[in-house]
C-alpha positions as CSV (number, residue, x, y, z in Angstrom):
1,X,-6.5,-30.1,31.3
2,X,-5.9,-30.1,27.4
3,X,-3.3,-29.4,25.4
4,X,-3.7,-26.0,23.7
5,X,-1.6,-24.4,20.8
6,X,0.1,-22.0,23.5
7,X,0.5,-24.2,26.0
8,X,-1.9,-26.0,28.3
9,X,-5.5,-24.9,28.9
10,X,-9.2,-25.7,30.4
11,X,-11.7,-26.4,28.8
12,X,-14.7,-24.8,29.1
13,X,-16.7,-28.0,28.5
14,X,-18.7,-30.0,30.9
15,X,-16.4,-33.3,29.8
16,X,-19.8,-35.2,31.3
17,X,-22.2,-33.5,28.7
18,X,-19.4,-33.0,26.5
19,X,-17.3,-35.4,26.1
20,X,-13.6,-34.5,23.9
21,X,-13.4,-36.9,21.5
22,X,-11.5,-36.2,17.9
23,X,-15.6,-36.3,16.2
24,X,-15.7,-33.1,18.1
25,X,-13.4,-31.0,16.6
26,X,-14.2,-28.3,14.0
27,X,-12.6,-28.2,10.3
28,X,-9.9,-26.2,11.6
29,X,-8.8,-28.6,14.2
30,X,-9.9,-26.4,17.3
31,X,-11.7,-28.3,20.3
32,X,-15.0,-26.6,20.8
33,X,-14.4,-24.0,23.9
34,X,-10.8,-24.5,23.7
35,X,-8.7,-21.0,24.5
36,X,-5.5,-19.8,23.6
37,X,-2.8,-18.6,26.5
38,X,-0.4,-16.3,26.0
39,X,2.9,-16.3,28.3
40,X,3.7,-12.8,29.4
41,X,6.7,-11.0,27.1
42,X,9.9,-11.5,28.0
43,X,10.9,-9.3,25.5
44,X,11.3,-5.4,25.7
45,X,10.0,-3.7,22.7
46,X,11.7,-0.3,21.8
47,X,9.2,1.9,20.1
48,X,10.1,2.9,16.5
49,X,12.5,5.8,15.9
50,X,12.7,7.9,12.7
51,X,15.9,9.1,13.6
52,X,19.4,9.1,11.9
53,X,20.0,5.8,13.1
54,X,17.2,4.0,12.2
55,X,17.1,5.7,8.5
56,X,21.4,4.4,8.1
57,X,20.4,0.7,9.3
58,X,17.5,0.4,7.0
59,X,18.7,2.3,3.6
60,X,22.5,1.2,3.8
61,X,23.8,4.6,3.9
62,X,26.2,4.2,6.7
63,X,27.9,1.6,4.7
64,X,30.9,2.4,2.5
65,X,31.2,2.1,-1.6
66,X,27.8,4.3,-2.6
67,X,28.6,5.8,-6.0
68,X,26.2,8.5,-7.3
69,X,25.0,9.9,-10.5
70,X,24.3,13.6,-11.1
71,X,21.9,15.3,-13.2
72,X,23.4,18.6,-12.8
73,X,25.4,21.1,-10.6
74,X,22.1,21.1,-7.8
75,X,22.7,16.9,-7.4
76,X,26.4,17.3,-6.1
77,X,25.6,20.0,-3.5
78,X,22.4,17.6,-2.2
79,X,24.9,14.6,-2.3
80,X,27.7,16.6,-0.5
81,X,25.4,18.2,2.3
82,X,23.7,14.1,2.4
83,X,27.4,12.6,3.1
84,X,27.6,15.8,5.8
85,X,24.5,14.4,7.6
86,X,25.6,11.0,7.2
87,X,29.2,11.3,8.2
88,X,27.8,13.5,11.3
89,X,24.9,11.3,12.1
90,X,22.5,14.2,12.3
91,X,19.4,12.7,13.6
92,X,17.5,15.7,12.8
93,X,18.2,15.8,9.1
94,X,16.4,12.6,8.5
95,X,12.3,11.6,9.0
96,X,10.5,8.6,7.5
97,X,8.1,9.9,5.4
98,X,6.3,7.0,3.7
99,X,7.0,3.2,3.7
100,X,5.1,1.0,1.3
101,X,4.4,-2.8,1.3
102,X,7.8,-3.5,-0.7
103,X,11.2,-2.6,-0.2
104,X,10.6,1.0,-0.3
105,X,11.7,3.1,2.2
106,X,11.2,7.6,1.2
107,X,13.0,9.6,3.8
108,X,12.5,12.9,4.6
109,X,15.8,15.1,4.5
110,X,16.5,18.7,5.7
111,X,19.8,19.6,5.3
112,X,20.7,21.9,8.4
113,X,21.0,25.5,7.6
114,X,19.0,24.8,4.1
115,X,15.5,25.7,3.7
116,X,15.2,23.1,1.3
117,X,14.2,19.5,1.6
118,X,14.6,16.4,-0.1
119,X,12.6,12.8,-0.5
120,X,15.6,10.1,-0.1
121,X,13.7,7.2,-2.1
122,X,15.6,4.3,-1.0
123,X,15.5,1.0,-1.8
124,X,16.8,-2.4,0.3
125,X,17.9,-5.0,-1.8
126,X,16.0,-6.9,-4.1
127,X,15.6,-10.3,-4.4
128,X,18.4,-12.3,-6.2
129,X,16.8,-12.8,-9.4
130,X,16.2,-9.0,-9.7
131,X,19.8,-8.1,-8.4
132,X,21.4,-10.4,-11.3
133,X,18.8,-8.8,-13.9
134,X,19.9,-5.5,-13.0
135,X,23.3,-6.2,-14.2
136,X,22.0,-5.7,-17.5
137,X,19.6,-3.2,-17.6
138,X,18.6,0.0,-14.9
139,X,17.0,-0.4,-11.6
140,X,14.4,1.1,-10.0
141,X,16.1,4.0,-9.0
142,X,18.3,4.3,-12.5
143,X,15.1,4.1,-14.4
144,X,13.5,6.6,-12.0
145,X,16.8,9.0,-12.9
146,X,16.8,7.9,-16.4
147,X,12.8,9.0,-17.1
148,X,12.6,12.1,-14.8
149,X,15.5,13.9,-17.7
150,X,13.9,12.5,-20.2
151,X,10.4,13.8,-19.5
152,X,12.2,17.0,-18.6
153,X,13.4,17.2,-22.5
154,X,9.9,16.3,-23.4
155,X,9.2,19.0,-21.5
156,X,6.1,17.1,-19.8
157,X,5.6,18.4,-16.1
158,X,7.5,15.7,-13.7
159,X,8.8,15.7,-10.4
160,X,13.1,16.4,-10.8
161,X,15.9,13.9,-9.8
162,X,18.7,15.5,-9.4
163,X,20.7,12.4,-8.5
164,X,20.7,9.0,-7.7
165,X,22.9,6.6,-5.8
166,X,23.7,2.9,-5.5
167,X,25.7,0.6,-3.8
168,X,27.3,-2.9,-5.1
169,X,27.9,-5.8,-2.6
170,X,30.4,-7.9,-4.2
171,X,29.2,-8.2,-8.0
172,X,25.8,-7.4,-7.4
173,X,23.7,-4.0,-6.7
174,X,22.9,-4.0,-3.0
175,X,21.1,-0.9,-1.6
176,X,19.9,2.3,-4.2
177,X,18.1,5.5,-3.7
178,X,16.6,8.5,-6.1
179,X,16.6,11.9,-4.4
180,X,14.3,14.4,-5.1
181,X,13.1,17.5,-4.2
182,X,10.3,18.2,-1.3
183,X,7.2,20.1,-3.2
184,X,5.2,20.9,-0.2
185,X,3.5,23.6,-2.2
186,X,1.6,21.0,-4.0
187,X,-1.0,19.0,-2.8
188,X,-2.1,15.0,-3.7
189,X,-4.3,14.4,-6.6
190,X,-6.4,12.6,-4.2
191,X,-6.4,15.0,-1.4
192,X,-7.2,17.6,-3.8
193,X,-9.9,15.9,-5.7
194,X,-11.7,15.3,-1.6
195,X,-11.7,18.6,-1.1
196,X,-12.7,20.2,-4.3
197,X,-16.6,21.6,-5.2
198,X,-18.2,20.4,-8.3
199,X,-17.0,22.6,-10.4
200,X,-13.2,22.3,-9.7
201,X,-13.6,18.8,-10.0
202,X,-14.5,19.0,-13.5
203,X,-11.8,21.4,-14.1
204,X,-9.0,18.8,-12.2
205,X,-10.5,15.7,-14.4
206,X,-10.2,18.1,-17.4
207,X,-6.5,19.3,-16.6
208,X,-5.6,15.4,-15.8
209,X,-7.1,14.5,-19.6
210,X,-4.9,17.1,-21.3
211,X,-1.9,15.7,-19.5
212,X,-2.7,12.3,-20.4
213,X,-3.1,12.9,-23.6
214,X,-0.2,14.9,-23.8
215,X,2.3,12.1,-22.6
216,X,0.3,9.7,-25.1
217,X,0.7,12.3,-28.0
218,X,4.8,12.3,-27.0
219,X,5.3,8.3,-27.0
220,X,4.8,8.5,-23.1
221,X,3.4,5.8,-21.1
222,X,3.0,5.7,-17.5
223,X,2.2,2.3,-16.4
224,X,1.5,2.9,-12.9
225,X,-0.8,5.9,-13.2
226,X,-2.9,6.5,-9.9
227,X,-4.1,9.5,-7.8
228,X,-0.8,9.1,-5.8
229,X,1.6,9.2,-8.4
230,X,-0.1,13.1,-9.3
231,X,0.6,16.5,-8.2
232,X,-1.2,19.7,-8.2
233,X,-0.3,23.2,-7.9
234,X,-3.5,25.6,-7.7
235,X,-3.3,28.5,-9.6
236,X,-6.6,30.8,-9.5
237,X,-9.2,28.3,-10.8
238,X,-7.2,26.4,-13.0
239,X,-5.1,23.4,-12.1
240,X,-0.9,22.5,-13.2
241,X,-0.4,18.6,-12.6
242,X,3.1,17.3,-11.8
243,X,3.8,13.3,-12.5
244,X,6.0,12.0,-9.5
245,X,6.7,7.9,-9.2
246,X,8.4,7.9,-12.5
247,X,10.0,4.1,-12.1
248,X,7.3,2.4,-14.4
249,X,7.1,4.7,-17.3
250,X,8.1,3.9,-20.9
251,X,8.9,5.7,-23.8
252,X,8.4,5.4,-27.3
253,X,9.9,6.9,-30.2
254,X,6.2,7.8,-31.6
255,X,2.6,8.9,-30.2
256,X,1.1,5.7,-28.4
257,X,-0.9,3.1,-30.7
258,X,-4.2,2.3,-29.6
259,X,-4.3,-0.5,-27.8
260,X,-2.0,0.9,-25.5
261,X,-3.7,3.9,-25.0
262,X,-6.6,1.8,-24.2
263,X,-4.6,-0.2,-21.9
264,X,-3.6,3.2,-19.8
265,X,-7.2,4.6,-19.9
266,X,-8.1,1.3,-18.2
267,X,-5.4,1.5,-15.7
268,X,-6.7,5.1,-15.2
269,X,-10.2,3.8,-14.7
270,X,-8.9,1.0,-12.3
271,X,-6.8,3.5,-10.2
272,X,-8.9,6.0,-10.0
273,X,-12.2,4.9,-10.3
274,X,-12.1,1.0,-9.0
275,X,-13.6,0.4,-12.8
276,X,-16.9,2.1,-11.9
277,X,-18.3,4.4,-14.6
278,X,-19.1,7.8,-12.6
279,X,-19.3,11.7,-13.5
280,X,-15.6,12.7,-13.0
281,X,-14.9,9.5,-15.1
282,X,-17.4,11.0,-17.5
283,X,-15.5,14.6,-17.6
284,X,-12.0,12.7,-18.2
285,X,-13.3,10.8,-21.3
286,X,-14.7,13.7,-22.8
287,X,-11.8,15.9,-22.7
288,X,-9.2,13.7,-23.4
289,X,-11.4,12.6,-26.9
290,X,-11.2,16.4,-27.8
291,X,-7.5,16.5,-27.0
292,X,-6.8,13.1,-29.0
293,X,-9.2,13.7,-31.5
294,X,-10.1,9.8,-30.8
295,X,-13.7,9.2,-29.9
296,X,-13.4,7.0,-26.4
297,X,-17.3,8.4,-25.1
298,X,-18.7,6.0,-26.9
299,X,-18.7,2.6,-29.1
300,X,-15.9,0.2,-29.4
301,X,-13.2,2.3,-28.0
302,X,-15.4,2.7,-24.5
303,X,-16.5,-0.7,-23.9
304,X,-12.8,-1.6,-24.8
305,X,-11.5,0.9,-21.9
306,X,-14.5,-0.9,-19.5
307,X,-13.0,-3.9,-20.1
308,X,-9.9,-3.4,-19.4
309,X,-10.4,-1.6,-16.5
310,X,-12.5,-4.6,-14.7
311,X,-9.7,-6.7,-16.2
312,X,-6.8,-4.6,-14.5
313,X,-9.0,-4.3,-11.1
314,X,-9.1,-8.1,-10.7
315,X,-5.3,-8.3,-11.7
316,X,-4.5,-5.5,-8.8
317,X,-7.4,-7.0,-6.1
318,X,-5.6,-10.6,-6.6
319,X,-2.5,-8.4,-5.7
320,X,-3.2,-7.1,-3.0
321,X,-3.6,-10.2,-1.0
322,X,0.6,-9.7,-0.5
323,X,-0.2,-7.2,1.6
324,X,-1.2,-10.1,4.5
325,X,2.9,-11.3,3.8
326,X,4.5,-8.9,5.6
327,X,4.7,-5.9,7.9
328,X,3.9,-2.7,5.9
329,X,2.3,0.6,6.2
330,X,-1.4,-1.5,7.1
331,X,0.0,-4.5,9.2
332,X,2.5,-5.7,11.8
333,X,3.8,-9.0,11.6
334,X,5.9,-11.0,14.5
335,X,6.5,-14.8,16.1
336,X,5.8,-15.7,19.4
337,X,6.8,-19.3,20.9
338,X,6.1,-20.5,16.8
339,X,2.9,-18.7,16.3
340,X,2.6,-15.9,13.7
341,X,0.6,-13.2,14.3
342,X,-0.3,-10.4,11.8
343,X,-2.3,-7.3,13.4
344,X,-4.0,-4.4,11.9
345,X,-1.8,-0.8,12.9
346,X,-5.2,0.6,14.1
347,X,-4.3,-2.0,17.0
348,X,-0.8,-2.4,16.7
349,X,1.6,-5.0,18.4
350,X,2.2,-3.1,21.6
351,X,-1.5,-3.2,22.1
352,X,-2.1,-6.8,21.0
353,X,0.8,-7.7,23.4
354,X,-0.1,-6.0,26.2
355,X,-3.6,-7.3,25.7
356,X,-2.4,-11.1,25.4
357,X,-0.2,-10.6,28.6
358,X,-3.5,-10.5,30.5
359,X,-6.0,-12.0,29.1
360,X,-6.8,-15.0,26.4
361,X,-8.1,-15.6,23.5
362,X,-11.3,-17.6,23.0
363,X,-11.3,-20.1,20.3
364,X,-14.3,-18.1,19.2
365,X,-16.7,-14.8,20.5
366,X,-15.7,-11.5,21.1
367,X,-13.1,-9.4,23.0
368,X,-12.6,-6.1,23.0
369,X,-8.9,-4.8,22.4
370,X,-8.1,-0.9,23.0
371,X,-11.6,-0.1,22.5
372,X,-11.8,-2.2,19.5
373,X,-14.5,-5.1,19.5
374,X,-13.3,-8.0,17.5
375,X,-15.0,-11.1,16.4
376,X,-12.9,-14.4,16.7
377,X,-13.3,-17.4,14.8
378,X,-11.8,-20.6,13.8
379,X,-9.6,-21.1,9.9
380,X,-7.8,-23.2,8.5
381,X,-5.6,-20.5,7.4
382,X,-6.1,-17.2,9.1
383,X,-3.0,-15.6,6.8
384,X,-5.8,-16.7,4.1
385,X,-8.5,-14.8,5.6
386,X,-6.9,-11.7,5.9
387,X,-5.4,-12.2,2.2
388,X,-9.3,-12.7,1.0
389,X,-10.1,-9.5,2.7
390,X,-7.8,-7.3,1.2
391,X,-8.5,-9.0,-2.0
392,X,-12.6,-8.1,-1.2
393,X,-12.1,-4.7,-0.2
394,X,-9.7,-4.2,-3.7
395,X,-12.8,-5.0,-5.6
396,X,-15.4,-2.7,-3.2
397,X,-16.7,-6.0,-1.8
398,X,-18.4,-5.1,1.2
399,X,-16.9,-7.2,4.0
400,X,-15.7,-6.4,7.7
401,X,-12.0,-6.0,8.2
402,X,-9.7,-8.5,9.1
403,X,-7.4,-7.0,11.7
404,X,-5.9,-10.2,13.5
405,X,-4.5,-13.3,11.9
406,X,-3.0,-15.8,14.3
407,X,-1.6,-18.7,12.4
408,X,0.3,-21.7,14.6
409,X,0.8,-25.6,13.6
410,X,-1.8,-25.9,10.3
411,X,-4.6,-23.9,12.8
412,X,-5.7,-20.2,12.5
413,X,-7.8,-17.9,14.1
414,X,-9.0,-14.9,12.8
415,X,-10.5,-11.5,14.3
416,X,-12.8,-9.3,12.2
417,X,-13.3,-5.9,13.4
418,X,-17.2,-5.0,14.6
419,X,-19.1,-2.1,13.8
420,X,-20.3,-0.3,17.3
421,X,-23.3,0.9,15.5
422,X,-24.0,-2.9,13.8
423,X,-27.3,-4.6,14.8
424,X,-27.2,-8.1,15.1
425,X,-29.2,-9.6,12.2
426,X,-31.6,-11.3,14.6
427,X,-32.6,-7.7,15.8
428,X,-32.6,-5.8,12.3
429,X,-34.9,-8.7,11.0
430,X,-37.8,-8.0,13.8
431,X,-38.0,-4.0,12.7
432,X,-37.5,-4.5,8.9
433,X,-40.0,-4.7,6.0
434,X,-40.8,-7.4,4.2
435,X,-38.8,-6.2,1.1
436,X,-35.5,-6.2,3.7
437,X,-36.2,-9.7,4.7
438,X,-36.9,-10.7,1.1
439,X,-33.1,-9.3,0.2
440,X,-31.6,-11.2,3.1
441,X,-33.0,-14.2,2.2
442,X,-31.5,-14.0,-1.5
């Protein structure tokens, strides 16, 4: 018997062949052959529930002290019929919408006898350094407020906040939101750009130019521009485009200079376009030089926009490796007897636990999981793998997913999901032409 990281295993060895001896272990600290056991759960696991009880816990609403701000007449009466569902506990009023990798929550709200609905964009609190910082100057969900009147003034299109709310614990600001209203009659930028022929693409890249460069010619710059943040009302053949995520956006008292306007073309480019020059990238440049009367198709101002879109790409791929941290919208992170585990949501926990109540892990190979085949292998880090491969896939970096990351006592082991349709390179390399062998060598 050896000692394994969950408790004691057999090896798989021949200890007469193969003798255990420290010489024998890999640069992870794994035994050759050595496997990894499981105990069954103890615990129960109650599925997630969007209802109103989970949405108070998480956002803070059930707590007292929350003071609000209103934009107009149309704030109060969300505010009063919110307090209603609160006070009530009205499960039905409330759905999770979207959660993203920070402290983000956006609720879904439909007041009862309203056709109307509502995006609750709550925030949990913020680390101490931010909550002391926002004693002196808005958060999120103030500056969100703050810019979605102001760009109403400028009269740029932008998604309404008719109020916003916040909640102090002690001196500092605790738990915030941002209500707005529920367009469902518009559609994603993204979604829309998918589904569109040729020819409305140009149009949509052509309508997105002419908004840019209107929010540049008003002192207006959107720092977080991406196909999320934009939506789009169809109208016949042409296209109306609504900003939305208004937190990161900046104003200035005239038209942007242009450096920054350089800087947000990149970002543009980054967002959209992963810093790849391509046709709809092509259409946007065009049109938004005949709206700025600034020539960006070609010369310095292009290559300066190229740049800064690789630069901004890098920035956001190094980034992304947070996204391994914690549990978000793309992994689940728990502990088991002082081993952490992050696993892909196409598996899920329940799966994975369900899985490792029955069956163990080899310190290397394959298993298949749900109908998923995985490839395991020994890392130093496997936290660190999966943070390289969301940093990879950032920068288009061909590369297998990373959907398990066990990490216990300084050793890791990571799964990488397989391809069904993959041919092991032993195979491919018997059926392919000597120019396909030439590449795999290089």
């Amino acid at each position: 018997m050896t000692c394994g990281i969950w408790g004691p295993t057999r090896s798989i060895w021949n200890r007469r062949s193969m003798p255990q001896t420290p010489s024998s272990k890999n640069a992870s600290g794994y035994e050759p052959g050595q496997t990894f056991i499981f105990p069954k759960w103890s615990k129960t696991i109650t599925p997630f529930s969007r209802k109103c009880w989970t949405m108070l816990s998480e956002s803070g609403l059930d707590k007292p002290g929350w003071k609000y701000i209103f934009a107009d007449e149309s704030g109060r009466q969300v505010v009063a019929r919110l307090e209603s569902s609160v006070r009530g506990k009205v499960g039905e009023s409330f759905e999770l919408f979207k959660t993203t990798t920070g402290r983000r929550r956006i609720y879904l709200f439909s007041p009862a006898g309203s056709a109307e609905k509502y995006l609750l964009k709550a925030y949990l609190p913020a680390r101490f350094s931010k909550r002391l910082k926002y004693l002196v100057r808005n958060s999120r969900c103030r500056q969100e407020f703050v810019a979605a009147k102001k760009m109403a003034e400028l009269k740029i299109p932008a998604v309404r906040a008719p109020a916003c709310g916040y909640r102090m614990s002690g001196l500092l600001p605790a738990e915030e939101l941002v209500i707005e209203p529920y367009l469902s009659e518009l559609k994603n930028f993204s979604q829309l750009w998918q589904e569109a022929g040729a020819e409305q693409r140009k149009k949509l890249f052509i309508s997105l130019a002419g908004l840019v460069s209107l929010m540049h010619r008003k002192g207006v710059l959107q720092r977080d521009f991406k196909p999320d943040s934009i939506l789009v009302r169809q109208v016949n053949d042409s296209f109306e485009l609504v900003v939305a995520d208004l937190e990161r956006i900046k104003f200035y008292r005239r038209p942007l200079a242009r450096n920054h306007r350089i800087a947000n073309l990149g970002k543009i480019m980054q967002a959209f376009f992963r810093a790849e020059e391509c046709e709809e990238w092509e259409w946007l440049l065009e049109a938004y030089s005949l709206e700025s009367g600034m020539n960006f198709r070609e010369g310095v101002l292009r290559r300066a926009v190229l740049a800064s879109g690789v630069r901004q790409s890098k920035k956001q791929a190094e980034q992304r490796r947070s996204w391994a941290a914690e549990t978000n919208e793309l992994i689940e992170k728990f502990e088991h007897n002082g081993a952490e585990i992050r696993v892909s949501r196409e598996i899920g926990r329940e799966l994975l636990e369900k899985f490792l109540a029955q069956n163990l892990l080899p310190a290397s190979g394959t298993v298949e999981i749900s109908g998923k085949k995985l490839e395991l292998f020994a890392a130093a880090s496997a936290r660190a793998v999966m943070e390289d491969y969301f940093y990879l896939r950032e920068l288009r970096i061909p590369v297998r997913p990373v959907v398990l990351a066990i990490d216990r006592a300084g050793k890791g082991l990571a799964g990488v999901l397989v391809d069904p349709s993959e041919k092991p390179l032993i195979d491919f390399q018997k059926t392919a032409s000597a120019q396909d062998r030439a590449q795999i060598a290089a």
